[in-house]
C-alpha positions in Angstrom: -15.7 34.9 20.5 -12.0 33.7 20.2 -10.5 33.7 16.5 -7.7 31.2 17.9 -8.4 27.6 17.8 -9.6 25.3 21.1 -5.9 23.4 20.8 -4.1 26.7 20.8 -5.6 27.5 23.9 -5.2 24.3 25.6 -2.4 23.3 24.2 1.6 22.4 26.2 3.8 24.8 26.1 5.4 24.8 22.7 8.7 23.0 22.6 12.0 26.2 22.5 12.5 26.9 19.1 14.7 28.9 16.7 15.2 30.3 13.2 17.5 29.0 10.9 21.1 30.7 11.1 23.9 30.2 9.4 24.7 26.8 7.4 24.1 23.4 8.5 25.1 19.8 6.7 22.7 17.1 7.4 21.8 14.0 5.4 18.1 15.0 4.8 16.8 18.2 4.5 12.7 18.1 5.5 11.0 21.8 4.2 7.8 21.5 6.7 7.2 21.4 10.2 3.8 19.2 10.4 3.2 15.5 11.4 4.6 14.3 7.7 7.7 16.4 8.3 7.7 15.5 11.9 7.5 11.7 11.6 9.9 11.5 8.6 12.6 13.2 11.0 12.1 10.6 13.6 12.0 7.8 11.3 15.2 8.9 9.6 17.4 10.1 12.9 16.3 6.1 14.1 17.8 5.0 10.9 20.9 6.6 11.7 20.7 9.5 9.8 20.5 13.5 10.4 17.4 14.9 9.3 16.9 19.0 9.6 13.5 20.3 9.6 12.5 23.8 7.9 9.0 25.2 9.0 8.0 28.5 7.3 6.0 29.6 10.0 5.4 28.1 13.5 5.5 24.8 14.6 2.7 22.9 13.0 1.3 26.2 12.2 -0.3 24.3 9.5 -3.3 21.8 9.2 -1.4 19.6 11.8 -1.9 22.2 14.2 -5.6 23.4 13.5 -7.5 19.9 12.5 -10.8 18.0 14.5 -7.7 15.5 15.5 -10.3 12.8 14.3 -7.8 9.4 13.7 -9.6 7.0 11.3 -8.2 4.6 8.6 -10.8 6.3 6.2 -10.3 7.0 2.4 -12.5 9.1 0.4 -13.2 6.4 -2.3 -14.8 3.4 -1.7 -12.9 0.1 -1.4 -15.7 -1.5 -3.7 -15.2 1.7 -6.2 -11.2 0.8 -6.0 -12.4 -3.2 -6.7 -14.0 -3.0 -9.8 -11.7 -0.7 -11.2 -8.4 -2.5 -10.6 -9.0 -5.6 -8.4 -9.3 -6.8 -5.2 -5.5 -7.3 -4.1 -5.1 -3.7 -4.8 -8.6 -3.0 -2.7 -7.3 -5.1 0.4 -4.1 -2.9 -0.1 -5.8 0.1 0.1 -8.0 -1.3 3.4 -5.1 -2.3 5.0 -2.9 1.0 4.7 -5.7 2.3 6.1 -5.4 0.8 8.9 -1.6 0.9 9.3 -2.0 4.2 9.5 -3.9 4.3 12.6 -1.3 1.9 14.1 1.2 4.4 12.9 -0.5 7.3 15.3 -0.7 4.3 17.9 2.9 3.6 17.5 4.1 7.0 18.2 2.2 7.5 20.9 3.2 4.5 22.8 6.7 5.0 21.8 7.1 8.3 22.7 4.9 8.4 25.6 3.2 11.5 24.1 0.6 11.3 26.9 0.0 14.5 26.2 -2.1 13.7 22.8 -4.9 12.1 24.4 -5.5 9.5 21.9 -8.8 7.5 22.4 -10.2 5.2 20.4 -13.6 4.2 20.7 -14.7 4.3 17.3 -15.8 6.4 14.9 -19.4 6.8 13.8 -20.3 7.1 10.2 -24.0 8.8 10.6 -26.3 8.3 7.2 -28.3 11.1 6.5 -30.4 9.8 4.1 -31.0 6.1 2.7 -29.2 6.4 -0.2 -26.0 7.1 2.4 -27.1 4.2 4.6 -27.3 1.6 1.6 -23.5 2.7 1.1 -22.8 2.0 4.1 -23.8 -1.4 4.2 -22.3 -1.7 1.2 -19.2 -1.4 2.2 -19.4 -3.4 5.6 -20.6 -6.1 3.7 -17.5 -5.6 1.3 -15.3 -6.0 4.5 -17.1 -9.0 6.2 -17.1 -10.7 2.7 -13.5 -9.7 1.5 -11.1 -9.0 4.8 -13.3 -11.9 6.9 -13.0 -9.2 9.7 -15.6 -7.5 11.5 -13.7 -3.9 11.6 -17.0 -2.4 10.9 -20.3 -2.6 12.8 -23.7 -1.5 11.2 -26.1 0.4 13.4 -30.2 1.4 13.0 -31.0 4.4 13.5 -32.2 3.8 17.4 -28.5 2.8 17.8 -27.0 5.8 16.1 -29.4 8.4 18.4 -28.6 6.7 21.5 -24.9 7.0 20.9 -24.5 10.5 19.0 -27.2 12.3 20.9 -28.9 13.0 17.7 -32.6 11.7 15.8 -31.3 13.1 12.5 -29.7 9.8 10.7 -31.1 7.1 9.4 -28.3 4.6 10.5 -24.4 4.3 10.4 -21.6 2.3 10.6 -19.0 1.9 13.5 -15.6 1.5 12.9 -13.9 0.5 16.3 -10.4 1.3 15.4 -10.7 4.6 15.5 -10.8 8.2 17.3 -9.4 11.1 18.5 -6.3 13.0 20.0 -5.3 16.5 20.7 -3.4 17.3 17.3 -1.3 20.2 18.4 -0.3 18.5 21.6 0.4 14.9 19.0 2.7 18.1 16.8 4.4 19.2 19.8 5.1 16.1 21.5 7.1 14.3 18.2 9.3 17.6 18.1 9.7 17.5 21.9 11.0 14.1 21.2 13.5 15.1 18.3 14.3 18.3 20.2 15.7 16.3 23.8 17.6 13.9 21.0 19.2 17.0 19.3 17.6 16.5 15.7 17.5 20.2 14.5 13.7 22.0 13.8 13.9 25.4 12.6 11.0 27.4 13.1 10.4 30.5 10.7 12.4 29.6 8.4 10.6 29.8 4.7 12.7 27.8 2.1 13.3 30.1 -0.2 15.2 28.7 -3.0 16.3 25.0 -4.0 19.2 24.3 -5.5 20.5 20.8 -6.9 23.8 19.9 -7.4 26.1 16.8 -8.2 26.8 16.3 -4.9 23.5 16.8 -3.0 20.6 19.9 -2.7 21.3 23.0 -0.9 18.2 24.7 0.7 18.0 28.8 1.6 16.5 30.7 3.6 16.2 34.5 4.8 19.6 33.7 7.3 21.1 30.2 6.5 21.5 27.2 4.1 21.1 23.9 4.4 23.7 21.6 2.5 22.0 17.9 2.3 22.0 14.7 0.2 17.9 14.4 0.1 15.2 16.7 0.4 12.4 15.8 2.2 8.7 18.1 0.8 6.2 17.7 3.4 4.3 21.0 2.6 0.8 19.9 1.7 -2.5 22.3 1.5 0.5 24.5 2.0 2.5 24.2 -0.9 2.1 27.7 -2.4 3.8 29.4 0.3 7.0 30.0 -1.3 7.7 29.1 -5.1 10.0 26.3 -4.5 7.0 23.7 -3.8 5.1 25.4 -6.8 4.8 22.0 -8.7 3.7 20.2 -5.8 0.9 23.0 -5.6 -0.2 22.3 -9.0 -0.7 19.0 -8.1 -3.9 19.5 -5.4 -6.6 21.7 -4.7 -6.4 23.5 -1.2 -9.8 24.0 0.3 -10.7 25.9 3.8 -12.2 23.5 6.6 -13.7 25.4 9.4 -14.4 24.3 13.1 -16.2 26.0 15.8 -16.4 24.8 19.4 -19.1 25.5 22.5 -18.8 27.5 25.7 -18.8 24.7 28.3 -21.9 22.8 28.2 -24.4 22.0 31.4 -23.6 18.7 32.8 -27.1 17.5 31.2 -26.9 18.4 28.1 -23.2 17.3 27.9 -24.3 13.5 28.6 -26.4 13.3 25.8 -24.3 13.9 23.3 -21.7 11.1 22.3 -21.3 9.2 25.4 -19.7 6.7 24.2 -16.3 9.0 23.3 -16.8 8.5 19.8 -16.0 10.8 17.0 -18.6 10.8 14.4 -18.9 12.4 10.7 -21.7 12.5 8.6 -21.9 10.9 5.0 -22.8 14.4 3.2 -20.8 15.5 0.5 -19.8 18.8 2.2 -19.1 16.5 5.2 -20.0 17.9 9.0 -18.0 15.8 11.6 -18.3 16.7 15.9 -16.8 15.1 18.6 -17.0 15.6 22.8 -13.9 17.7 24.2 -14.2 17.9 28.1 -16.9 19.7 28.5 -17.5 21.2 25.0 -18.7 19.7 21.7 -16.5 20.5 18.4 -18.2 20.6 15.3 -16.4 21.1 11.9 -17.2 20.9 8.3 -15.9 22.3 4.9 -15.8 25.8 4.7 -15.2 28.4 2.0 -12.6 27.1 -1.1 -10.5 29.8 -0.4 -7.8 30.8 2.2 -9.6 31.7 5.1 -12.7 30.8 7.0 -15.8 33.3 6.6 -18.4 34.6 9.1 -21.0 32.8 6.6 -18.8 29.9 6.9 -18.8 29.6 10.6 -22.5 31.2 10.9 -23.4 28.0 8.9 -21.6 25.6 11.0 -23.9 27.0 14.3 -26.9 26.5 12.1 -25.6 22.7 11.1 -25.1 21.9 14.7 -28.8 23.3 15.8 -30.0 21.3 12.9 -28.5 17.7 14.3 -28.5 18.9 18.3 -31.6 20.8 18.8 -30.5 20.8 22.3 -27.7 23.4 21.6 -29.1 25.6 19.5 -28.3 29.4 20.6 -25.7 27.6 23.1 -22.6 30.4 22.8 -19.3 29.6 20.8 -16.5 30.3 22.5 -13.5 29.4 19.7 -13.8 29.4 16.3 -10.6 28.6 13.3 -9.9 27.4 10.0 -7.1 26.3 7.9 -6.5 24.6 4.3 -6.6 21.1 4.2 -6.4 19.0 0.3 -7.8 17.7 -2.5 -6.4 15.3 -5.4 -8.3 14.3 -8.2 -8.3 11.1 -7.6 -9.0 11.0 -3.9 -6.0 9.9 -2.3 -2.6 10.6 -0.8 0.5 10.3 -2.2 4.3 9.6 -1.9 7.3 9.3 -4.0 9.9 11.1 -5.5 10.3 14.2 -7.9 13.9 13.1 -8.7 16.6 10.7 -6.9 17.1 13.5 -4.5 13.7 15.3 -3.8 10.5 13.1 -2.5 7.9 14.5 -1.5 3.7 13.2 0.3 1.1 15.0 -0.2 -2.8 15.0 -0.8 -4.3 13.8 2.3 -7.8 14.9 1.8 -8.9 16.0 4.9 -8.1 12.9 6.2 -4.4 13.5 7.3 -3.4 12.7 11.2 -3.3 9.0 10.9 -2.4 9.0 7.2 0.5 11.6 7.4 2.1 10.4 9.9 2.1 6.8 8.2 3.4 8.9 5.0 6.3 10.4 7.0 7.7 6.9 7.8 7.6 5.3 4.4 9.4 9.0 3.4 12.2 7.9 5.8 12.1 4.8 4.0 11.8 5.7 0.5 15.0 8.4 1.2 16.8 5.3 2.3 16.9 3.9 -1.1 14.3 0.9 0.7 11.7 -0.7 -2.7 7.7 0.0 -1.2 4.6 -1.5 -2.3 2.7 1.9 -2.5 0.0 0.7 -5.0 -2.5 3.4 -5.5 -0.3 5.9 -2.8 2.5 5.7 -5.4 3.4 9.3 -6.2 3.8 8.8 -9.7 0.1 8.5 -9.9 0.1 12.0 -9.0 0.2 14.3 -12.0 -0.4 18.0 -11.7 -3.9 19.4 -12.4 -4.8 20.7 -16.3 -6.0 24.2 -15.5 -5.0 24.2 -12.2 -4.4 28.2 -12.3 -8.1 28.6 -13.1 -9.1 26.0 -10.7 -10.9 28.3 -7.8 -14.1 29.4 -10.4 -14.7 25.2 -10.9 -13.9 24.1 -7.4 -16.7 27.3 -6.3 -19.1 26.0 -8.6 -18.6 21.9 -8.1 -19.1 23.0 -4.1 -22.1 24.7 -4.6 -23.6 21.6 -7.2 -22.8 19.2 -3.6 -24.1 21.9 -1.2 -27.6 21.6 -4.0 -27.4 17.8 -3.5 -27.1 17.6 0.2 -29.6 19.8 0.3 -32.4 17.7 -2.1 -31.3 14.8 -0.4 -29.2 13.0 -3.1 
């Protein structure tokens, strides 16, 4: 069994980088090294400007570099949920940031010729486990036939959804064509391959240690150097508690562990059952299981322990979810198994803005980050040129920090195991 993740080990050689040393002068300081950091460097060295980028640890060492690369223009809340409660500009808002965000992964891709991050997309599969989940469903095609006039979503019966998962355990699903899959750490490599060759400066193990702002701009320190800058770019996410200078950030989302295991390589017979269509498919479950086909091996992921780390019980549970939807691979050997922190906000969505005129920040992705943080690192570039966005429900100041949020691990435990009951009863 190997503790390292699937994209580790297939991964391009990582792009020749250094610790900070010394000081530096740019015009926006970024503190993380994942796709929001990544993108928001491109953006702003197109706009003219010198971005530096800080990692703490490696590159994309983070959930950019450990995630089920699954690219979807998915939210957590419904857009019928996000209709009645405001209204239905702000609904067809949310729907189509959604799907900017997908473009956004498309873009750089295409742009960058990042061949390397194998982006597909032939849909993603939204399997119902129960009816309940499958009237949802059609709810919300029907919301985007009847309100976007579009048919970006494609319900399927249950014949339909075993023929092109491999697997009798759903009821029914919806397809969303525009969507699917890339290799995330080769995606995380290839943008700072692209800022390396145009001399934009990524420091690699480089924790900022200490933020200071002053008239004139924000100074940034590390172990070995400082970084003078007019902006400051926080792109930290489920990792914000690493050192204390993105401690309100922290405060402001609950950091949960989602684990992924993947298969030895799978016989040739078995392999062409399962997905042959390419798609990436989740299930509607609270505690949500997701897989999708890599070369010869099935992924499978799901949410794992709400702590720091992936468990044996964690992963042990995973094999046992996988058995339960492919009969056909149950006792088939894992040969990679990994975890990392990914987010949750209270309100189910991401966010960008600004703590101050010089410090801005996006956060909050909720497990649902490679399209929509990549999309949140270009409005950063423009929101740090002084440029007016229509945000709407992704406006940061809608993003206050969390009552309690120092006792928060007891009542995210026990809200996890009240959704592990429910799955479980079938609600």
């Amino acid at each position: 069994m190997n503790i390292q993740s699937l994209w580790a080990a297939t991964a391009e050689p990582d792009v020749p980088l250094s610790s900070l040393q010394g000081d530096r002068r740019c015009d926006v300081v970024i503190i993380g090294g994942g796709y929001t950091g990544l993108s928001a460097a491109r953006h702003i060295a197109d706009s003219g400007r010198e971005p530096v980028v800080l990692e703490a640890n490696s590159l994309a060492s983070g959930a950019s570099g450990r995630n089920g690369g699954v690219v979807s223009p998915k939210f957590r809340v419904s857009f019928q949920s996000v209709m009645q409660r405001f209204d239905r500009d702000t609904a067809l808002h949310l729907y189509r940031t959604g799907y900017e965000a997908v473009d956004s992964v498309i873009e750089t891709v295409d742009t960058l010729g990042l061949s390397e991050a194998k982006l597909t997309l032939n849909g993603h599969i939204a399997a119902a486990h129960n009816d309940k989940a499958l009237a949802g469903l059609q709810a919300t095609s029907q919301w985007i036939r009847q309100e976007t006039g579009t048919r970006s979503s494609v319900m399927l019966d249950a014949e339909e959804v075993a023929q092109m998962t491999g697997s009798q355990r759903f009821r029914g699903g919806m397809l969303t064509p525009k969507a699917g899959g890339l290799h995330p750490l080769n995606f995380a490599r290839g943008i700072a391959r692209h800022l390396h060759g145009r001399g934009v400066q990524v420091f690699i193990d480089s924790p900022a240690q200490r933020v200071e702002c002053r008239a004139d701009g924000v100074v940034v320190e590390t172990a070995r150097g400082r970084v003078h800058a007019q902006q400051l770019v926080y792109a930290t996410n489920a990792y914000s508690d690493l050192t204390p200078v993105t401690a309100s950030l922290h405060r402001r989302i609950v950091p949960f562990c989602s684990a992924i295991i993947a298969t030895e390589p799978l016989p040739s017979a078995v392999l062409a059952s399962l997905l042959p269509g390419g798609q990436v498919c989740g299930d509607t479950k609270r505690m949500l299981r997701w897989f999708r086909v890599i070369g010869d091996r099935l992924i499978f992921g799901g949410r794992g322990a709400f702590g720091k780390d992936g468990s044996n019980a964690a992963y042990k549970a995973l094999e046992e979810n996988m058995a339960e939807i492919f009969p056909q691979l149950s006792g088939q050997p894992i040969a990679y198994r990994w975890s990392g922190l990914v987010d949750m906000t209270l309100d189910g969505l991401p966010h960008a803005g600004k703590l101050d005129e010089r410090r801005f920040y996006a956060i909050g992705y909720n497990g649902g980050g490679v399209a929509m943080s990549t999309y949140m690192g270009a409005r950063l570039a423009e929101l740090t040129a002084g440029r007016p966005l229509d945000l709407r429900l992704l406006a940061g100041e809608r993003l206050n920090p969390i009552p309690l949020h120092a006792f928060r691990a007891p009542g995210v435990r026990l809200a996890a195991g009240w959704q592990q009951f429910l799955d479980a009863i079938g609600h």
